[in-house]
C-alpha positions as CSV (number, residue, x, y, z in Angstrom):
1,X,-37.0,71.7,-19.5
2,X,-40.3,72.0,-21.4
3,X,-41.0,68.5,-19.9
4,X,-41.4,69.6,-16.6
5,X,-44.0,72.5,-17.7
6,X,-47.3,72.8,-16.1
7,X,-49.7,72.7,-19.2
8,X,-52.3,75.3,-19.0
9,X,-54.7,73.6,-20.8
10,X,-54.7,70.4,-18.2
11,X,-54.6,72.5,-15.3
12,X,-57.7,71.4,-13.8
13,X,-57.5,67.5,-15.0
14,X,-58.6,66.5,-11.9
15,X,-61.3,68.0,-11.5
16,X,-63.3,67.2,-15.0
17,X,-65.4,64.3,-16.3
18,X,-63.2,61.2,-17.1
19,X,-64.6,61.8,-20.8
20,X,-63.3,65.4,-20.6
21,X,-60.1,64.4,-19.4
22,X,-59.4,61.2,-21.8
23,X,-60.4,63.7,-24.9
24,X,-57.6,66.4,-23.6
25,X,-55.0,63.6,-23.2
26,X,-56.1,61.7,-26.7
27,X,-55.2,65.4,-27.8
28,X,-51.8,65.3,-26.0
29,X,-51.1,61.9,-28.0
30,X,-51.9,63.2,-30.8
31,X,-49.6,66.1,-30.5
32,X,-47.0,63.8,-29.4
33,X,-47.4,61.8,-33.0
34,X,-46.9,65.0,-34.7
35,X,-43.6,66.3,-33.3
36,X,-42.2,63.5,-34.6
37,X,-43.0,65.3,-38.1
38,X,-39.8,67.7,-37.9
39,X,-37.2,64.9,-37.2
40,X,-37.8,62.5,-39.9
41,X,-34.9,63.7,-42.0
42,X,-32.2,63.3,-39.3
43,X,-34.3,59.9,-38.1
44,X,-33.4,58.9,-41.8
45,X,-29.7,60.1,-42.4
46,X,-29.3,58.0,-38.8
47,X,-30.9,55.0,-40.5
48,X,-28.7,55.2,-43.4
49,X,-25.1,55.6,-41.4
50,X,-26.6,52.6,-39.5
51,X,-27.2,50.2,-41.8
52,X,-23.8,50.2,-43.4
53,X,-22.7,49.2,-39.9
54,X,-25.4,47.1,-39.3
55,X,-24.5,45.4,-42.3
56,X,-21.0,44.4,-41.5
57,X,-21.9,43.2,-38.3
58,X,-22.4,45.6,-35.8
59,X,-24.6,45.7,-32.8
60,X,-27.6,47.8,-32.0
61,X,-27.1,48.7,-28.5
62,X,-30.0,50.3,-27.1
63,X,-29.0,52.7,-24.0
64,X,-31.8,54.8,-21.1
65,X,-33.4,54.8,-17.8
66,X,-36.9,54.2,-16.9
67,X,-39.5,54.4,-19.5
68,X,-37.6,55.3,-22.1
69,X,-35.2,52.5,-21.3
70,X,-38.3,50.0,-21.2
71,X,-39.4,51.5,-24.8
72,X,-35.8,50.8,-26.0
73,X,-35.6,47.3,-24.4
74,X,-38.9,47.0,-26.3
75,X,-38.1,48.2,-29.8
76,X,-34.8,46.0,-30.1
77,X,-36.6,42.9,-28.2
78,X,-39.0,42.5,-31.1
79,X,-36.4,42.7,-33.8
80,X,-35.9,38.9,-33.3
81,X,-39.1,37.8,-34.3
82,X,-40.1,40.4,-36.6
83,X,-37.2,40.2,-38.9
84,X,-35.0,37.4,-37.4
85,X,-32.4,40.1,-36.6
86,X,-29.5,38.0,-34.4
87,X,-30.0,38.3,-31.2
88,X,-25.6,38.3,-31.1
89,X,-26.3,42.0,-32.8
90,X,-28.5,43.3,-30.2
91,X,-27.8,44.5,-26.3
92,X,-29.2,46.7,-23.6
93,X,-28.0,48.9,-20.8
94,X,-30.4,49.7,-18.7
95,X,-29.8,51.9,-16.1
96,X,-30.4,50.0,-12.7
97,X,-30.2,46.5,-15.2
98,X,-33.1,44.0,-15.8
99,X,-34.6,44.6,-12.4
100,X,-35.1,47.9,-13.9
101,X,-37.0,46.5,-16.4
102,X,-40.5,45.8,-14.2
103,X,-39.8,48.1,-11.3
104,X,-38.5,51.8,-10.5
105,X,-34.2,51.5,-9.3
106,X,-34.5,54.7,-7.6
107,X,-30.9,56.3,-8.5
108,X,-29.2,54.4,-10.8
109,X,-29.8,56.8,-13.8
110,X,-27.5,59.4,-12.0
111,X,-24.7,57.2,-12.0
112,X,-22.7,58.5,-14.9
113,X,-20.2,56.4,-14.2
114,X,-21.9,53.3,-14.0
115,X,-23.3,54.4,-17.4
116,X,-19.5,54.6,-19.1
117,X,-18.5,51.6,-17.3
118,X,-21.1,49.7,-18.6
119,X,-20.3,50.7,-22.6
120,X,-16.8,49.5,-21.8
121,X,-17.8,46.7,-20.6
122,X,-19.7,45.6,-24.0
123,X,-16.7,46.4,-25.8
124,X,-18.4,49.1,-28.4
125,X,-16.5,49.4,-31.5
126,X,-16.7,51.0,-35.0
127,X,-19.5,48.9,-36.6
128,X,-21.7,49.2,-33.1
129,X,-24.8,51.7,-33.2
130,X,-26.0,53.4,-29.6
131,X,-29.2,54.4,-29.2
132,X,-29.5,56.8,-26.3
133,X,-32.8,57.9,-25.3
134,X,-34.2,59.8,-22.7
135,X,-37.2,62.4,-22.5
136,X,-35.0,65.2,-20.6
137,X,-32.1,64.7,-22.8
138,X,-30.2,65.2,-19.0
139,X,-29.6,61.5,-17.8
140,X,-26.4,61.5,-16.3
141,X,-26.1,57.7,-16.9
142,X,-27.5,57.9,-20.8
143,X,-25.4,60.6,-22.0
144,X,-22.3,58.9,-20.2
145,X,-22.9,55.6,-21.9
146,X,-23.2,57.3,-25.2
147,X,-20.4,59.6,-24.7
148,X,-18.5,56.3,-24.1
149,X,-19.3,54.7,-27.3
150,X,-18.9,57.8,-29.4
151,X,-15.4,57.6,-28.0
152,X,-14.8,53.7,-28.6
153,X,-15.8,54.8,-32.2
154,X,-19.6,53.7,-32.6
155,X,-21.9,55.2,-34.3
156,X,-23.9,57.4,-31.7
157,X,-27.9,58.6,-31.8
158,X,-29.8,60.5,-29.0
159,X,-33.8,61.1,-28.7
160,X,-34.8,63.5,-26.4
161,X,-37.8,65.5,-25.8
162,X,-36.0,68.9,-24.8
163,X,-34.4,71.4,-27.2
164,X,-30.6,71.8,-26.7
165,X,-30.2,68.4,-24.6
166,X,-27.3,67.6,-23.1
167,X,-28.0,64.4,-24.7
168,X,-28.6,65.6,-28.1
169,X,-25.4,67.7,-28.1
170,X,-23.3,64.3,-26.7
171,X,-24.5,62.0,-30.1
172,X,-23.6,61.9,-33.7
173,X,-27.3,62.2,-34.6
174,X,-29.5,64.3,-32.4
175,X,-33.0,63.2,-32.6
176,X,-35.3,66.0,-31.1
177,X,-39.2,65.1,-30.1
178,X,-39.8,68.6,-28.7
179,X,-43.1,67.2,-27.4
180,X,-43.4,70.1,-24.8
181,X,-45.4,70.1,-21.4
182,X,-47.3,66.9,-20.7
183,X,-50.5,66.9,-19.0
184,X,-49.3,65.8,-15.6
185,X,-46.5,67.9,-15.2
186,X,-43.3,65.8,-16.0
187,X,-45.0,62.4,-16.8
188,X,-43.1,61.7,-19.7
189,X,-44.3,58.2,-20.1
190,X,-47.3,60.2,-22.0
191,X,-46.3,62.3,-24.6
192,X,-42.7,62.1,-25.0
193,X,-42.8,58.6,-24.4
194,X,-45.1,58.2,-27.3
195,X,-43.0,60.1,-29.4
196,X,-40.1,58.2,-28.7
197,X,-42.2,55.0,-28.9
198,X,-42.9,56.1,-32.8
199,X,-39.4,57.3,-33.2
200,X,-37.8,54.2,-32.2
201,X,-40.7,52.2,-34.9
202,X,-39.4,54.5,-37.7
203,X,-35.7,53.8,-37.2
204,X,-35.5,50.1,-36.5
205,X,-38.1,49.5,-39.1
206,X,-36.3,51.6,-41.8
207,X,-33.4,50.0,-40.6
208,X,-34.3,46.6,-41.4
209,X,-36.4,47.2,-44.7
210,X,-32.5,48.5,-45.8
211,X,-31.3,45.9,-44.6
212,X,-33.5,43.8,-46.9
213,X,-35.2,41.8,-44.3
214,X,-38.8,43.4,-46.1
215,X,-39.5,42.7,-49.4
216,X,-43.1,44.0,-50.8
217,X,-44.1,45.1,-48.0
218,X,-44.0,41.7,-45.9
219,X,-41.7,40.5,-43.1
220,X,-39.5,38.0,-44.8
221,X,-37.0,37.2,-42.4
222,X,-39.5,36.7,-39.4
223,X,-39.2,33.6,-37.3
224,X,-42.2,31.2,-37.8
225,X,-42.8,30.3,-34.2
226,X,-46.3,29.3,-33.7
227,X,-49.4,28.3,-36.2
228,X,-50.4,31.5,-37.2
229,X,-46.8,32.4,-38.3
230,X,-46.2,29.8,-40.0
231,X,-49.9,30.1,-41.8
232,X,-48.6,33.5,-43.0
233,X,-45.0,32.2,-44.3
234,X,-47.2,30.1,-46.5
235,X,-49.6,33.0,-47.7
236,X,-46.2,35.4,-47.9
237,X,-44.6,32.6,-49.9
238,X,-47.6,31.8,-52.1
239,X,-47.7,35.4,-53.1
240,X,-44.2,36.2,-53.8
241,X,-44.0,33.3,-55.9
242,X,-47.5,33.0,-57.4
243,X,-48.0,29.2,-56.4
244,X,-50.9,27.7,-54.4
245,X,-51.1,26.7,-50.8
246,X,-49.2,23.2,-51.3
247,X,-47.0,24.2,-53.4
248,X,-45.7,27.0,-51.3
249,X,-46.0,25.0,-47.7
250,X,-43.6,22.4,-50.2
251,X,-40.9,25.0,-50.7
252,X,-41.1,25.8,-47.0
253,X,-40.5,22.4,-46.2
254,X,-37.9,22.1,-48.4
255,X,-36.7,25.6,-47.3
256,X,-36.2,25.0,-43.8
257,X,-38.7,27.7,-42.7
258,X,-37.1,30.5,-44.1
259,X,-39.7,32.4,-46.7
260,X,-37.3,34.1,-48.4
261,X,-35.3,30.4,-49.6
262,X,-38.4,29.0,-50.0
263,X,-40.1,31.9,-52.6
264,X,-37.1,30.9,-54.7
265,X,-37.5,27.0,-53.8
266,X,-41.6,27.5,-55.4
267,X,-39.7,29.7,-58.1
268,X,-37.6,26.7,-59.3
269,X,-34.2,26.7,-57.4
270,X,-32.6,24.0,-55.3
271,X,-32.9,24.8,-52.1
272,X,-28.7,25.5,-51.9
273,X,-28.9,27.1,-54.7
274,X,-31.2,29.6,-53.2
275,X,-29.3,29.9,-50.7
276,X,-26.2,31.2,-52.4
277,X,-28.0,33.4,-54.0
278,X,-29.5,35.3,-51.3
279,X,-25.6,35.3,-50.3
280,X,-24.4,37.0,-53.0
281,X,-27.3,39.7,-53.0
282,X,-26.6,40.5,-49.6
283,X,-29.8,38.7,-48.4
284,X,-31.9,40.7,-50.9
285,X,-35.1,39.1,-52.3
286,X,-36.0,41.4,-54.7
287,X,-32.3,41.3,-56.8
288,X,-32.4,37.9,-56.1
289,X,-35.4,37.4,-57.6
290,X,-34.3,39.7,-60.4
291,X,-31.7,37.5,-61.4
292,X,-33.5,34.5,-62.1
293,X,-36.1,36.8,-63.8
């Protein structure tokens, strides 16, 4: 596994200037950013037999062990207030579970079988979507829980960091990040776990602007939860709708909150009205707004 290389040019890491050292690992990150370059294509066909899944009400079930379990948990976690994804079409498994989460379960991602179990247990069917992701592409309790939903009939991606994973071979869409040797010989939180960081970014974030939960480049569907989200619902709604600052906090009002209703509210629809629209553009603001021209 090219994960577990000794890098040649980190060799002596130890033994340079801590400016020396953080310019050779800036260089490893920046490497780690670039291998992502090669899998966009399959990153996008993934996002596209997603979404029609997505769409008709499938889960995103996001599936590893250690740190790339953590950046998984992470991705999904912020789909809730980002773009007010339902929190009913989300779930984990993590191997080890939420203890896992803060601290090291030494083990648990060799279970295979707990791994399989686990998918069963959540029931995966044919609109479900599993991420699997792990850096050696070789976790026993990854590739089992994937294996399991590809089985139950979900839709199956895996994200590794190692050419011809066993991980890559077990999914319906095989990610590869083929970040190489780190520089600390098999600390994959570094480069592969920034690869998969940005990996992850590119398909839930495609994922949702297809999903039509971005419309000109602005989270529309985001939860207003504190002052300075609800200050941007009003610029977001002030600019899709071209009204001022009361007149778009108004539509919000009358809105409920929820930009999207309220850019038609400032555009001249009753609030319902809005509403059913949205419904019968599957939640798209920009046909929406194309309709009432």
């Amino acid at each position: 596994m090219t994960t577990e290389d000794l890098s040649p040019r980190t060799r002596d890491l130890d033994l340079w200037t801590t400016l020396e050292a953080a310019k050779a690992l800036h260089e490893g990150q920046l490497a780690a950013v670039a291998a992502v370059g090669p899998a966009l294509a399959t990153i996008a066909a993934a996002v596209d037999d997603s979404v029609k899944r997505l769409r008709a009400g499938g889960r995103l079930i996001y599936v590893g062990a250690g740190t790339s379990g953590r950046l998984g948990v992470q991705d999904g976690a912020e789909l809730i207030p980002t773009f007010n994804w339902p929190p009913e079409q989300l779930a984990f498994l993590m191997a080890g579970g939420d203890a896992a989460l803060t601290r090291s379960i030494e083990g648990a991602e060799d279970s295979a079988a707990d791994g399989a179990a686990r998918m069963e247990e959540l029931a995966a069917g044919a609109n479900d979507v599993a991420v699997g992701i792990a850096a050696s592409g070789a976790t026993p309790f990854t590739i089992a829980a994937i294996s399991a939903a590809r089985r139950r009939g979900a839709l199956t991606i895996g994200i590794a960091n190692n050419p011809g994973a066993a991980l890559l071979k077990a999914a319906d869409h095989a990610i590869l990040l083929d970040t190489g040797a780190e520089a600390i010989a098999g600390s994959t939180r570094m480069k592969a776990g920034t690869a998969q960081k940005v990996a992850l970014n590119l398909f839930s974030t495609l994922a949702m602007v297809q999903l039509g939960r971005v419309y000109a480049g602005l989270m529309v569907d985001m939860r207003a939860t504190n002052d300075k989200l609800r200050a941007r619902s009003v610029r977001m709604v002030g600019e899709i709708a071209g009204v001022g600052e009361d007149a778009a906090a108004a539509a919000l009002a009358k809105a409920r909150d929820q930009v999207k209703v309220a850019a038609l509210v400032a555009r001249g629809l009753e609030a319902d009205a809005a509403e059913a629209l949205l419904l019968k553009h599957g939640g798209n603001l920009r046909r929406a707004l194309a309709e009432i021209g």
